[in-house]
PDB file of N, CA, C and O in Angstrom, chain B, residues numbered from 101:
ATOM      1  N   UNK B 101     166.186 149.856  69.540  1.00  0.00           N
ATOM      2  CA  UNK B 101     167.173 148.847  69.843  1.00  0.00           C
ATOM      3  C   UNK B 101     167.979 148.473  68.606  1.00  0.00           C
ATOM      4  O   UNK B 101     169.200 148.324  68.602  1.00  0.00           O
ATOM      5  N   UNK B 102     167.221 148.346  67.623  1.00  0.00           N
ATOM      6  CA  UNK B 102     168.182 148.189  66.167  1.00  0.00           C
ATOM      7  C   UNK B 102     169.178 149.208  65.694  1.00  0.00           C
ATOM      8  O   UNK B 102     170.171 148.883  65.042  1.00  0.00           O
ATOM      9  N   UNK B 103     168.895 150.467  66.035  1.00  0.00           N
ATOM     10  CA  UNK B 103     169.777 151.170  65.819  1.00  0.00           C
ATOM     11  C   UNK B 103     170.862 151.175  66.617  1.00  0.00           C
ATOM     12  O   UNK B 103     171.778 151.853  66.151  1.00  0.00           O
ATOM     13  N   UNK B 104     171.135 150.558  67.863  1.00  0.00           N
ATOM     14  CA  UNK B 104     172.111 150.465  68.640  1.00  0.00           C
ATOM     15  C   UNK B 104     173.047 149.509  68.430  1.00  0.00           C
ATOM     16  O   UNK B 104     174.273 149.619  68.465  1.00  0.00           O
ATOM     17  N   UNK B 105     172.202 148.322  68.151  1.00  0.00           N
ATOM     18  CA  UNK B 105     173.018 147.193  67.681  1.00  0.00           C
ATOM     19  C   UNK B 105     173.657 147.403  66.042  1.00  0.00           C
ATOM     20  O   UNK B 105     174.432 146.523  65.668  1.00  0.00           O
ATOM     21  N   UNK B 106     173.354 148.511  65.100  1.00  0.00           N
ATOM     22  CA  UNK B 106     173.594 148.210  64.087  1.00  0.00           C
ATOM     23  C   UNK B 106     174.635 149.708  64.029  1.00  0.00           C
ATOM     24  O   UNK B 106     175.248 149.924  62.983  1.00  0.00           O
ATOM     25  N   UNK B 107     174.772 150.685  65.209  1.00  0.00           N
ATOM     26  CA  UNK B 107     175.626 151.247  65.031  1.00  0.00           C
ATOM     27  C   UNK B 107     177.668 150.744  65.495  1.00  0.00           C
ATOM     28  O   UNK B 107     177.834 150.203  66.589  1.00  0.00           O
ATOM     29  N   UNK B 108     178.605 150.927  64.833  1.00  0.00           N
ATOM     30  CA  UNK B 108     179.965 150.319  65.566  1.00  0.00           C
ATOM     31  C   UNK B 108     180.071 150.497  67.029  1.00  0.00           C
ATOM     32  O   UNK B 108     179.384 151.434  67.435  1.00  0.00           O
ATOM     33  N   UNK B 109     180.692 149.905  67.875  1.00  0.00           N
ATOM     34  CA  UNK B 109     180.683 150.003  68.935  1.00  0.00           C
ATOM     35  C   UNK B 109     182.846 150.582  68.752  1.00  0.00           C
ATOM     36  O   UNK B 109     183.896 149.972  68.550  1.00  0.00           O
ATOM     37  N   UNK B 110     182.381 152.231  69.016  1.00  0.00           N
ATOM     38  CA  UNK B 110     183.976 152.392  68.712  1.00  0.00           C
ATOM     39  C   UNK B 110     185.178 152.734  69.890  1.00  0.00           C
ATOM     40  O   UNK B 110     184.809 152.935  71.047  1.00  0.00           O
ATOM     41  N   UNK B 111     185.863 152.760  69.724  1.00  0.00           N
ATOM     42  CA  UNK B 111     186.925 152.936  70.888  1.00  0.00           C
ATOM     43  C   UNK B 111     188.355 153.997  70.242  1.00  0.00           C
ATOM     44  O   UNK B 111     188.845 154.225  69.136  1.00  0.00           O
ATOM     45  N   UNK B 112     188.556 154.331  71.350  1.00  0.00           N
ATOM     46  CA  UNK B 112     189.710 155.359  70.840  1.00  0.00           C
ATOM     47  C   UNK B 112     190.891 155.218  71.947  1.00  0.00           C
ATOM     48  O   UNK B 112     190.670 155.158  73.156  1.00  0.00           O
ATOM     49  N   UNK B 113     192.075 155.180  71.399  1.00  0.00           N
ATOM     50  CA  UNK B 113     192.995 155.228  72.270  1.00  0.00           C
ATOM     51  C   UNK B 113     194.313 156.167  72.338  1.00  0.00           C
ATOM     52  O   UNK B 113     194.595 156.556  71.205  1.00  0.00           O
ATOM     53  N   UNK B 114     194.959 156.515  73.054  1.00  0.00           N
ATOM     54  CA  UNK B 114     196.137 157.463  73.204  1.00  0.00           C
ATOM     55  C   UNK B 114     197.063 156.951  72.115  1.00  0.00           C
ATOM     56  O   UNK B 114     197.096 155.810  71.655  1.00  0.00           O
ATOM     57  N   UNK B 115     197.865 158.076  71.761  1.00  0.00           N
ATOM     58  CA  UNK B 115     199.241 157.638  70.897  1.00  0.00           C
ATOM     59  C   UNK B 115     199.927 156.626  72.046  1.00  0.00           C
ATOM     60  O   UNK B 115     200.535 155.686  71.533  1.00  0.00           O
ATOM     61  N   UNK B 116     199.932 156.650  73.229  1.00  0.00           N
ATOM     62  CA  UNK B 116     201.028 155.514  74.414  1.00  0.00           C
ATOM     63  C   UNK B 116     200.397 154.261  74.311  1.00  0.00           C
ATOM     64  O   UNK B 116     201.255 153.378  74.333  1.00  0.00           O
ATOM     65  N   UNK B 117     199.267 153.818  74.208  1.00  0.00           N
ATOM     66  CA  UNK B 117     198.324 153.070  73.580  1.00  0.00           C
ATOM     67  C   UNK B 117     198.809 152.290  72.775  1.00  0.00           C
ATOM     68  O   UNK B 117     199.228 151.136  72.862  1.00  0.00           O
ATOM     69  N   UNK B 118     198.690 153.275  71.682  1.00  0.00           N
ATOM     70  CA  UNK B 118     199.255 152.582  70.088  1.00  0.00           C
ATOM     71  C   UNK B 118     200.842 152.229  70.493  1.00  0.00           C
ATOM     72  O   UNK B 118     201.198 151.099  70.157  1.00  0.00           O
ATOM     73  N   UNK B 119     201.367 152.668  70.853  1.00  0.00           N
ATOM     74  CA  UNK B 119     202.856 152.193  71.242  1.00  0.00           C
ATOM     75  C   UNK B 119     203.141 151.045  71.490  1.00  0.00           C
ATOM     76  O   UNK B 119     203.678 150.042  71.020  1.00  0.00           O
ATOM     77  N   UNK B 120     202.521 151.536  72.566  1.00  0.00           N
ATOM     78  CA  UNK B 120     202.449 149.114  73.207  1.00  0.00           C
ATOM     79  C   UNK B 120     201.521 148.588  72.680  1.00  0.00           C
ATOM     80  O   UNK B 120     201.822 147.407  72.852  1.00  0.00           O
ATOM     81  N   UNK B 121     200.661 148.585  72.191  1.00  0.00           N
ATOM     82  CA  UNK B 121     199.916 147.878  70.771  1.00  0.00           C
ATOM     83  C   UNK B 121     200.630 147.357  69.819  1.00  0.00           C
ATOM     84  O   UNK B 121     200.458 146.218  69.386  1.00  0.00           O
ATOM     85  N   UNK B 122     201.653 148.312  69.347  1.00  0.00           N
ATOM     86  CA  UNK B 122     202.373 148.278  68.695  1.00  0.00           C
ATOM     87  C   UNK B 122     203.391 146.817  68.728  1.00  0.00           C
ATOM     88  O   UNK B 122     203.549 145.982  67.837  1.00  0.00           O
ATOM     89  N   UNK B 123     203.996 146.882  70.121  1.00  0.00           N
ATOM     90  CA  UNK B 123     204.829 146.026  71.116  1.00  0.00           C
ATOM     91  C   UNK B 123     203.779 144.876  70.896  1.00  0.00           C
ATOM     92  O   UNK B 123     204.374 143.875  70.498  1.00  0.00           O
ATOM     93  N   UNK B 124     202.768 144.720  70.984  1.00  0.00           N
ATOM     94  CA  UNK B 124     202.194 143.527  71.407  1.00  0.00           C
ATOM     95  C   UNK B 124     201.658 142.597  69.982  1.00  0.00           C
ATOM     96  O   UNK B 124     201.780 141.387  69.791  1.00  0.00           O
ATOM     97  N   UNK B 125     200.994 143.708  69.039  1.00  0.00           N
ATOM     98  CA  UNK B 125     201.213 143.097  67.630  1.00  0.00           C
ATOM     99  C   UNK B 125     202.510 142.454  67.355  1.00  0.00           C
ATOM    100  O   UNK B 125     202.415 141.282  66.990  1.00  0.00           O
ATOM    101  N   UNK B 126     203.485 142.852  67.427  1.00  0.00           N
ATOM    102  CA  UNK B 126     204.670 142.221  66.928  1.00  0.00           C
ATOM    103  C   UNK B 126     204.919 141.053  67.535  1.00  0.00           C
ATOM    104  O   UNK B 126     205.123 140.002  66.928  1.00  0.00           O
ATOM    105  N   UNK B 127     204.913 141.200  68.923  1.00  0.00           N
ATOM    106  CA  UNK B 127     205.094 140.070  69.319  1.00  0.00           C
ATOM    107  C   UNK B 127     204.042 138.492  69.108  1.00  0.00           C
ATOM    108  O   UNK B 127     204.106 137.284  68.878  1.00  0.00           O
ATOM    109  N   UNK B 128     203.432 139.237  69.296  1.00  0.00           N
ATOM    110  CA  UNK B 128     202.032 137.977  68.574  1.00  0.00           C
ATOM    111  C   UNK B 128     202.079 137.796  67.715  1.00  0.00           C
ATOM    112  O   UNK B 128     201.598 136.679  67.523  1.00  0.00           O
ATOM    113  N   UNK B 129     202.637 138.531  66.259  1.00  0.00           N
ATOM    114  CA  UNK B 129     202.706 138.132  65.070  1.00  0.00           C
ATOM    115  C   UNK B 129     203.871 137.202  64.807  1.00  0.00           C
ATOM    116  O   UNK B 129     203.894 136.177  64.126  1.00  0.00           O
ATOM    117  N   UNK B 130     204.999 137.891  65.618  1.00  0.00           N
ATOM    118  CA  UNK B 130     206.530 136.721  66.111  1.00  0.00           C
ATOM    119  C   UNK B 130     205.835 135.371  66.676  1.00  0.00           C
ATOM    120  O   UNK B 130     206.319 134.373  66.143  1.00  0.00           O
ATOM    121  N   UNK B 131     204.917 135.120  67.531  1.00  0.00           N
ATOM    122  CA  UNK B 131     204.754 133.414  67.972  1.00  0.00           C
ATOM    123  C   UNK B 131     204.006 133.160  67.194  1.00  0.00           C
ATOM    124  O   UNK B 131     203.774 131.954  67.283  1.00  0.00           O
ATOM    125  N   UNK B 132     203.224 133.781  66.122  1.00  0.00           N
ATOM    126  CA  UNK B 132     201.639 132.932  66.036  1.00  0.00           C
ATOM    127  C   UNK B 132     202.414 132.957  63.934  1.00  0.00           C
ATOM    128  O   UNK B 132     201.677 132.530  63.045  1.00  0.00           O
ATOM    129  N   UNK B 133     203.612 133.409  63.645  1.00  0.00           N
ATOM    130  CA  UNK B 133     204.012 133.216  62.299  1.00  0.00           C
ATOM    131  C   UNK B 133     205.759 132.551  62.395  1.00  0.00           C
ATOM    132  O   UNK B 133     206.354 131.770  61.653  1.00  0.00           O
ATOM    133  N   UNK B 134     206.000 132.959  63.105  1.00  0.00           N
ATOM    134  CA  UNK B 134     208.024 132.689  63.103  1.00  0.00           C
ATOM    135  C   UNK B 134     208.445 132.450  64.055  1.00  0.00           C
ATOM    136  O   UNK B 134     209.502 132.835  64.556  1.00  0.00           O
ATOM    137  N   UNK B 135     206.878 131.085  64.839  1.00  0.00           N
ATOM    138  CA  UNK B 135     208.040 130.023  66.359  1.00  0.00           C
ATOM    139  C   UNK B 135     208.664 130.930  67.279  1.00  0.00           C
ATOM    140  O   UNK B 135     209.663 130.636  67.937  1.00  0.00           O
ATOM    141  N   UNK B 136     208.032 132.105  67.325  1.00  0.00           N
ATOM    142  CA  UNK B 136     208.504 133.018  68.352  1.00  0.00           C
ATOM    143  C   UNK B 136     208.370 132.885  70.326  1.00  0.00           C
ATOM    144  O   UNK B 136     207.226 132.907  70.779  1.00  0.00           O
ATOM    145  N   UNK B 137     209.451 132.770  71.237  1.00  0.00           N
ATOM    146  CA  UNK B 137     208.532 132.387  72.187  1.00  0.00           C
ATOM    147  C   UNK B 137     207.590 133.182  72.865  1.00  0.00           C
ATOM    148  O   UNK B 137     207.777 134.398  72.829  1.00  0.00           O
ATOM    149  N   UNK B 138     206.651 132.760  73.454  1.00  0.00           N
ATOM    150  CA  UNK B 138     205.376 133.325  73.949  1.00  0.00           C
ATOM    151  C   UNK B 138     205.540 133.983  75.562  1.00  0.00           C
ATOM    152  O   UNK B 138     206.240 133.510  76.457  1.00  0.00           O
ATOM    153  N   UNK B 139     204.621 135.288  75.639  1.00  0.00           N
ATOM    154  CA  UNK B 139     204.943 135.860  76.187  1.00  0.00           C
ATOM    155  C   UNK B 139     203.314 136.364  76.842  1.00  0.00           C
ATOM    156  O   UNK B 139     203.099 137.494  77.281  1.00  0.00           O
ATOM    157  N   UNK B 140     202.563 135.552  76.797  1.00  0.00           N
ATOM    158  CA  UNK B 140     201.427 136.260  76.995  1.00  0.00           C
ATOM    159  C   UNK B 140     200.973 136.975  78.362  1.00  0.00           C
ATOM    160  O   UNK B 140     200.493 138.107  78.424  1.00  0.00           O
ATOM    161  N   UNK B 141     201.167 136.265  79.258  1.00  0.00           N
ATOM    162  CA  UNK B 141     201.182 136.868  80.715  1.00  0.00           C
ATOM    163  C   UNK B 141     201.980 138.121  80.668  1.00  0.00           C
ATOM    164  O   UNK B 141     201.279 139.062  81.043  1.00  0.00           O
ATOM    165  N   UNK B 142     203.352 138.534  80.303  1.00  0.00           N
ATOM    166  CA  UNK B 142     203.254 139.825  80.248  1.00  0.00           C
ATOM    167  C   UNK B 142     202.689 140.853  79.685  1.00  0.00           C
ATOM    168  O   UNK B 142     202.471 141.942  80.216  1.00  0.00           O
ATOM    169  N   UNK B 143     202.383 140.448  78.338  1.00  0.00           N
ATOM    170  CA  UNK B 143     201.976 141.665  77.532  1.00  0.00           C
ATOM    171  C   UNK B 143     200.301 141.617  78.076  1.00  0.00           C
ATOM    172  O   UNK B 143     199.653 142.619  77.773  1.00  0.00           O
ATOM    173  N   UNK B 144     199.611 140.601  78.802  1.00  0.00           N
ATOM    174  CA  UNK B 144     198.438 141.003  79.159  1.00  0.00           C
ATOM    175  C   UNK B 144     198.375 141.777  81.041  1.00  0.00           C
ATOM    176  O   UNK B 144     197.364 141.727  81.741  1.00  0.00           O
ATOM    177  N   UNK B 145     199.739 142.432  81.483  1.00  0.00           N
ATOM    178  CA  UNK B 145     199.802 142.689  82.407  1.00  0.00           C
ATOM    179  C   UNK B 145     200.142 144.463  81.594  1.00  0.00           C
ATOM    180  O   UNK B 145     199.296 145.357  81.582  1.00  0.00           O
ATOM    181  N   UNK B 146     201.219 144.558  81.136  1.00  0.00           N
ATOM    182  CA  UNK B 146     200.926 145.949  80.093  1.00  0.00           C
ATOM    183  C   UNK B 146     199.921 146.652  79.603  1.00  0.00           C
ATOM    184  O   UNK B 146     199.736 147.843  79.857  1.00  0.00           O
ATOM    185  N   UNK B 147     199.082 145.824  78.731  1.00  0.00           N
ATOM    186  CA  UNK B 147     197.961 146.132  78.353  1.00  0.00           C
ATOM    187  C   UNK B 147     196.803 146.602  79.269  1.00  0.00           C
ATOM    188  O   UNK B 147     196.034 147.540  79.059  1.00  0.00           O
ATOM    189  N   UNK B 148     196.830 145.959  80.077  1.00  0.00           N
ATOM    190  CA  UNK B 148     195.676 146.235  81.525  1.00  0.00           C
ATOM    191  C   UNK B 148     196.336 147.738  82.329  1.00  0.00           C
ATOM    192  O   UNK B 148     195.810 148.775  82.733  1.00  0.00           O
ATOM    193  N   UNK B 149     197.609 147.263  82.300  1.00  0.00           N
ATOM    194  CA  UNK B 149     198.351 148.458  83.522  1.00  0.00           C
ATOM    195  C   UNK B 149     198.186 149.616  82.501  1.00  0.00           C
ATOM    196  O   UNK B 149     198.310 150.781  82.878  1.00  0.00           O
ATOM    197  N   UNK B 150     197.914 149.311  81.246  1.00  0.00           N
ATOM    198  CA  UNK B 150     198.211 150.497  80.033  1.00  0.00           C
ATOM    199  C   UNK B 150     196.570 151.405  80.089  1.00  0.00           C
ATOM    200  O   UNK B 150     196.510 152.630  79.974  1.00  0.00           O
ATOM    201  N   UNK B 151     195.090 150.323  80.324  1.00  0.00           N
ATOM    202  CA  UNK B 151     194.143 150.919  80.257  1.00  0.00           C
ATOM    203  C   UNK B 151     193.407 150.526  78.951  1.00  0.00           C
ATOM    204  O   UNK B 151     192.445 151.107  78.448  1.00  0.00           O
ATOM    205  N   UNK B 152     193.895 149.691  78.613  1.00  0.00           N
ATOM    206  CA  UNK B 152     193.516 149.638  77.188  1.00  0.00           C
ATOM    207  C   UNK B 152     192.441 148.363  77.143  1.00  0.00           C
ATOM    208  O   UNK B 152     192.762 147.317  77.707  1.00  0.00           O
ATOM    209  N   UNK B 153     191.474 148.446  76.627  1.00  0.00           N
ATOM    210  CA  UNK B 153     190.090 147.564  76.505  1.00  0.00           C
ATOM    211  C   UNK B 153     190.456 146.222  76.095  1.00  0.00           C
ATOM    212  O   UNK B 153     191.315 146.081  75.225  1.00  0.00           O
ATOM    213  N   UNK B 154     189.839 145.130  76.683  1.00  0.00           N
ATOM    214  CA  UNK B 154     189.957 143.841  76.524  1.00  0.00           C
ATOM    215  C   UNK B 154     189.859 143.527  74.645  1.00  0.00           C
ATOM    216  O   UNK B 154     190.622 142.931  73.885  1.00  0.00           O
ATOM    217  N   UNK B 155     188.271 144.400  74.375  1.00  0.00           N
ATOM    218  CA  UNK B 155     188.151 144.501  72.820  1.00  0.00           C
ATOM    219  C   UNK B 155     189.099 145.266  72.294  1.00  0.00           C
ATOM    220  O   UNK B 155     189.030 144.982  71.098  1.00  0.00           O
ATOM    221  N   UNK B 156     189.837 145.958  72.405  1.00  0.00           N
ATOM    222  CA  UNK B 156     191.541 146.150  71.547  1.00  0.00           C
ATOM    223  C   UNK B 156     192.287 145.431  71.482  1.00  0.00           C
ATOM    224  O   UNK B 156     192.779 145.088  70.407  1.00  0.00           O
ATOM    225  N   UNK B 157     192.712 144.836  72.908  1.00  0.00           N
ATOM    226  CA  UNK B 157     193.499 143.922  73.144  1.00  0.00           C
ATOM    227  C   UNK B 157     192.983 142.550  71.994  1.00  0.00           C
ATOM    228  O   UNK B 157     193.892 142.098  71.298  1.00  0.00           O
ATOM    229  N   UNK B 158     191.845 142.050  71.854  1.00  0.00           N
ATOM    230  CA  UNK B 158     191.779 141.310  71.195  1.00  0.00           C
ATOM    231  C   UNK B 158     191.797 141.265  69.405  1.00  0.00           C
ATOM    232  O   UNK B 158     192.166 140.384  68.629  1.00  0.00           O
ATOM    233  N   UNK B 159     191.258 142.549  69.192  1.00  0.00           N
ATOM    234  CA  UNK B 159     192.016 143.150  67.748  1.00  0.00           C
ATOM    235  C   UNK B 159     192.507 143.065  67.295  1.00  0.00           C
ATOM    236  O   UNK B 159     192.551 142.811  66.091  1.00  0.00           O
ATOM    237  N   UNK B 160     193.537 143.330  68.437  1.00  0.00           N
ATOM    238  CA  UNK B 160     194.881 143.117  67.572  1.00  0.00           C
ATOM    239  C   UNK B 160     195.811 141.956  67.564  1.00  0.00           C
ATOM    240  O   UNK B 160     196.633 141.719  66.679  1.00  0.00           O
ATOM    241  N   UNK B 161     195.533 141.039  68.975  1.00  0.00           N
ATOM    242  CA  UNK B 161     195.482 139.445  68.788  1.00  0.00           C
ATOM    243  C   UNK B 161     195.335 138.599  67.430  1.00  0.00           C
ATOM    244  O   UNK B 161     196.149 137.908  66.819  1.00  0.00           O
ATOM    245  N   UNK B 162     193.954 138.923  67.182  1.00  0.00           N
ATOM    246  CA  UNK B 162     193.377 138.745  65.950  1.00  0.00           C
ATOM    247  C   UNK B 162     193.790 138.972  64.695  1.00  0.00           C
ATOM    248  O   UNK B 162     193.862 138.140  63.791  1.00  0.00           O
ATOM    249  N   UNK B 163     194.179 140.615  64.635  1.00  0.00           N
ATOM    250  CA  UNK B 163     194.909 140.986  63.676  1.00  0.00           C
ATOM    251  C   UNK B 163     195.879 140.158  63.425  1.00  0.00           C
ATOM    252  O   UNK B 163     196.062 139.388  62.482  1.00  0.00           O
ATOM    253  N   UNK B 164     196.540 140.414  64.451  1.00  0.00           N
ATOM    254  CA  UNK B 164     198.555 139.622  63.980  1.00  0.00           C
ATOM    255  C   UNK B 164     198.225 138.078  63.702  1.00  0.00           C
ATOM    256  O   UNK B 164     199.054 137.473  63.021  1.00  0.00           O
ATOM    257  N   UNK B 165     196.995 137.314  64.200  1.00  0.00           N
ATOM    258  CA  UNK B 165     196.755 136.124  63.488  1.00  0.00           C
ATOM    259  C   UNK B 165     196.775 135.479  62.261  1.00  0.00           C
ATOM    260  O   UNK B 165     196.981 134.287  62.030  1.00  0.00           O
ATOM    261  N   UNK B 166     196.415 136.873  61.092  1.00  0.00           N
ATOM    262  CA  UNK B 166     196.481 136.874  59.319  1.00  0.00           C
ATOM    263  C   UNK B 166     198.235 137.005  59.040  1.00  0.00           C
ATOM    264  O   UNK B 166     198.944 137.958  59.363  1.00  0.00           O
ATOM    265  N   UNK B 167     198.621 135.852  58.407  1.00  0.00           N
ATOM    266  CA  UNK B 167     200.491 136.553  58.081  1.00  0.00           C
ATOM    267  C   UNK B 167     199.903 137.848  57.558  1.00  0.00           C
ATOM    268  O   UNK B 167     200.399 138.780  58.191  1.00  0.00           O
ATOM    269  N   UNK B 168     199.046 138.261  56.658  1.00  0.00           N
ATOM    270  CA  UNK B 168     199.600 139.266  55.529  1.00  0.00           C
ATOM    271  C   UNK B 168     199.343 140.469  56.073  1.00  0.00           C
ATOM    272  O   UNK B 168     199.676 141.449  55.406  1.00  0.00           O
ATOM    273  N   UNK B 169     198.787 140.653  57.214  1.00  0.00           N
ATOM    274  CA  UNK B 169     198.521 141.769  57.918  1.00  0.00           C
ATOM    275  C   UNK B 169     199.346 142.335  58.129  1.00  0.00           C
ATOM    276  O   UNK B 169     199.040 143.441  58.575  1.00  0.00           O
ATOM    277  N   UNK B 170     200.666 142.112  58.017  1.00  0.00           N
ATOM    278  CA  UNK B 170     201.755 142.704  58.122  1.00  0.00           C
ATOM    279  C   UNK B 170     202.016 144.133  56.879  1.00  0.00           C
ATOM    280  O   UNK B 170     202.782 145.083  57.043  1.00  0.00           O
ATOM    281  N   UNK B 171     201.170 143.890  55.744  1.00  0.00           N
ATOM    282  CA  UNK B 171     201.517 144.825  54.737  1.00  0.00           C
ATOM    283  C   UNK B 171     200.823 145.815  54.846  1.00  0.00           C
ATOM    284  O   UNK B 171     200.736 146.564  53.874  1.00  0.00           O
ATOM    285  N   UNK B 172     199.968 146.182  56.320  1.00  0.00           N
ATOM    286  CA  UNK B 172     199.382 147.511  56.361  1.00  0.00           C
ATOM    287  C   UNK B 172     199.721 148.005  58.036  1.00  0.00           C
ATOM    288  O   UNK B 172     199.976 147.241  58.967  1.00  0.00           O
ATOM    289  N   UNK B 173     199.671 148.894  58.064  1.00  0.00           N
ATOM    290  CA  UNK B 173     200.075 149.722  59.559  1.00  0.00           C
ATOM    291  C   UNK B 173     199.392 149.302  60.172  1.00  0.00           C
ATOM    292  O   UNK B 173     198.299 148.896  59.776  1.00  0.00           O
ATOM    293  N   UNK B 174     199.848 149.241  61.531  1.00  0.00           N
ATOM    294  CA  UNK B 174     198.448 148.575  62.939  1.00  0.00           C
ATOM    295  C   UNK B 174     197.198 149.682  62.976  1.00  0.00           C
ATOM    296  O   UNK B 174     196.157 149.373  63.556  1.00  0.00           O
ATOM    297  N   UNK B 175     197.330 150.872  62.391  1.00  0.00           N
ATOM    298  CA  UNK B 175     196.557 152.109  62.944  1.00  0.00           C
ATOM    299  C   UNK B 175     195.615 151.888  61.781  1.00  0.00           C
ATOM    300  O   UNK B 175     194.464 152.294  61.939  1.00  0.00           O
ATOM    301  N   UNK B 176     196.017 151.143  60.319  1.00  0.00           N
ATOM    302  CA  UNK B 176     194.918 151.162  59.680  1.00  0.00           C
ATOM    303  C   UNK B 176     193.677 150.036  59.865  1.00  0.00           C
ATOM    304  O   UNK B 176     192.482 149.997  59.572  1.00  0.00           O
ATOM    305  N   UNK B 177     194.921 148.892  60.705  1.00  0.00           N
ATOM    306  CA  UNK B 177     193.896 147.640  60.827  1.00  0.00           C
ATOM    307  C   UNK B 177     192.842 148.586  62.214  1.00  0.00           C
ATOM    308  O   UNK B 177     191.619 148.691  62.115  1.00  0.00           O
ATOM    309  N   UNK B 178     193.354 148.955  62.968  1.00  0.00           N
ATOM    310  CA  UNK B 178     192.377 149.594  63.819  1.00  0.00           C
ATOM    311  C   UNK B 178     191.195 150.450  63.663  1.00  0.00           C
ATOM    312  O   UNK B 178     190.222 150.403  64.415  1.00  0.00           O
ATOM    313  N   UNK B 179     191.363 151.509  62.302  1.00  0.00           N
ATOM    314  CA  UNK B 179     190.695 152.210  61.760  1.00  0.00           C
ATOM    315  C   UNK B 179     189.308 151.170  61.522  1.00  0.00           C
ATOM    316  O   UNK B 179     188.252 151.101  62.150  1.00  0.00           O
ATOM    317  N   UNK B 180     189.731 150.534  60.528  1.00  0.00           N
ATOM    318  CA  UNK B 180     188.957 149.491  60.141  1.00  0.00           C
ATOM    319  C   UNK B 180     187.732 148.687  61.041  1.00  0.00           C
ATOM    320  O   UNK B 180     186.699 148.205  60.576  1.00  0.00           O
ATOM    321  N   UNK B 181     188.258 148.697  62.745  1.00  0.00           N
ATOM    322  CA  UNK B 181     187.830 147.557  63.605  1.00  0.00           C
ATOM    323  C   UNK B 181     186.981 148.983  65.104  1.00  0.00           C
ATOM    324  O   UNK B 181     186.749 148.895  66.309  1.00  0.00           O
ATOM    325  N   UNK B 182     186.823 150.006  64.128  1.00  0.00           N
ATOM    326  CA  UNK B 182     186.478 151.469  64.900  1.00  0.00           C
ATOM    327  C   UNK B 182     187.124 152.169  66.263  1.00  0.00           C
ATOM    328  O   UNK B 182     186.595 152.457  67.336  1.00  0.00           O
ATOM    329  N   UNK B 183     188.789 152.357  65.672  1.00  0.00           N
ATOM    330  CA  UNK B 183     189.504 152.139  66.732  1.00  0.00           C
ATOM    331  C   UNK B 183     190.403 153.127  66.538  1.00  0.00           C
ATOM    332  O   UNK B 183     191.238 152.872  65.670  1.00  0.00           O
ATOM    333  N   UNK B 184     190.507 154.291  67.132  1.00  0.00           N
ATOM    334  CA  UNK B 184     190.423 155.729  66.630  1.00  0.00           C
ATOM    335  C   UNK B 184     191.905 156.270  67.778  1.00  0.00           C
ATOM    336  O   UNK B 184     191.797 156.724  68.917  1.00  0.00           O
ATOM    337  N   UNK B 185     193.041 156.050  67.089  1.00  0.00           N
ATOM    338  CA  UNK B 185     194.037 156.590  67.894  1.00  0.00           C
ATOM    339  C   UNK B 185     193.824 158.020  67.745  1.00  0.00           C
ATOM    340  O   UNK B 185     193.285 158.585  66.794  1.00  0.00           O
ATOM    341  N   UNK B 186     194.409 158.640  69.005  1.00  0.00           N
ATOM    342  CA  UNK B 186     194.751 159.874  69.246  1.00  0.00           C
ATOM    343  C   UNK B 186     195.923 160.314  69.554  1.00  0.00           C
ATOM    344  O   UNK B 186     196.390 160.128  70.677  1.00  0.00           O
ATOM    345  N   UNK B 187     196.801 161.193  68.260  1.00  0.00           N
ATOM    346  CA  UNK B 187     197.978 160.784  68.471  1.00  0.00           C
ATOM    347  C   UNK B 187     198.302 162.323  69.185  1.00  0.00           C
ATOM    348  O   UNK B 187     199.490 162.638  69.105  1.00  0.00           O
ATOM    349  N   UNK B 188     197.360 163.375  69.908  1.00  0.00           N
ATOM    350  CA  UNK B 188     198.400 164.623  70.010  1.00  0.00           C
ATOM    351  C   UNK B 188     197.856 164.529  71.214  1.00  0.00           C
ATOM    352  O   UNK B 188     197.623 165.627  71.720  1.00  0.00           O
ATOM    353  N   UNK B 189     197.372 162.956  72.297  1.00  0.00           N
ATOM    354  CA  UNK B 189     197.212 162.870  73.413  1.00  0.00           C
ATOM    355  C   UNK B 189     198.013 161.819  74.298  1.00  0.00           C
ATOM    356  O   UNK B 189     197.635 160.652  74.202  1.00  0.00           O
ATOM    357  N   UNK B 190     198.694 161.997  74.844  1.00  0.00           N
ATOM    358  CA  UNK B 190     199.194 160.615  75.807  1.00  0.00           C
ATOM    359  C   UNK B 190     198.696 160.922  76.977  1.00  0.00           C
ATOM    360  O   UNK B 190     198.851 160.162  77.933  1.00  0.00           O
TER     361      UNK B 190
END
């Protein structure tokens, strides 16, 4: 059991994925840093229609929460959070 809990629990997603990830970081980083208006009901209707895991979805919520997160690519904050795009699959 320890080894399960102490291995990452990882996820991988399509390059179309990262796209609207992409879309949805920004926009969360737009309301939650620069009074941007909020949009959450759609981008959590994308995300679902997209396939993409509640734990991504919140990632990157999270992510765009730090201003400075902005000075590294979304694909590295993902790397980081065991989150393994695949970019020669859509």
């Amino acid at each position: 059991m320890s080894a399960i809990l102490a291995a990452p629990h990882a996820h991988t997603i399509t390059a179309k994925q990262y796209s609207i990830l992409q879309g949805f970081y920004a926009h969360c980083y737009t309301v939650y840093h620069d009074n941007g208006q909020a949009d959450f009901a759609f981008w959590a209707d994308q995300l679902d229609q997209s396939g993409i895991s509640w734990r991504v979805q919140n990632a990157v919520a999270v992510t765009a929460e730090q201003r400075d997160s902005i000075s590294l690519y979304l694909s590295t904050h993902l790397k980081r959070k065991a989150i393994t795009v695949l970019h020669n699959n859509d």
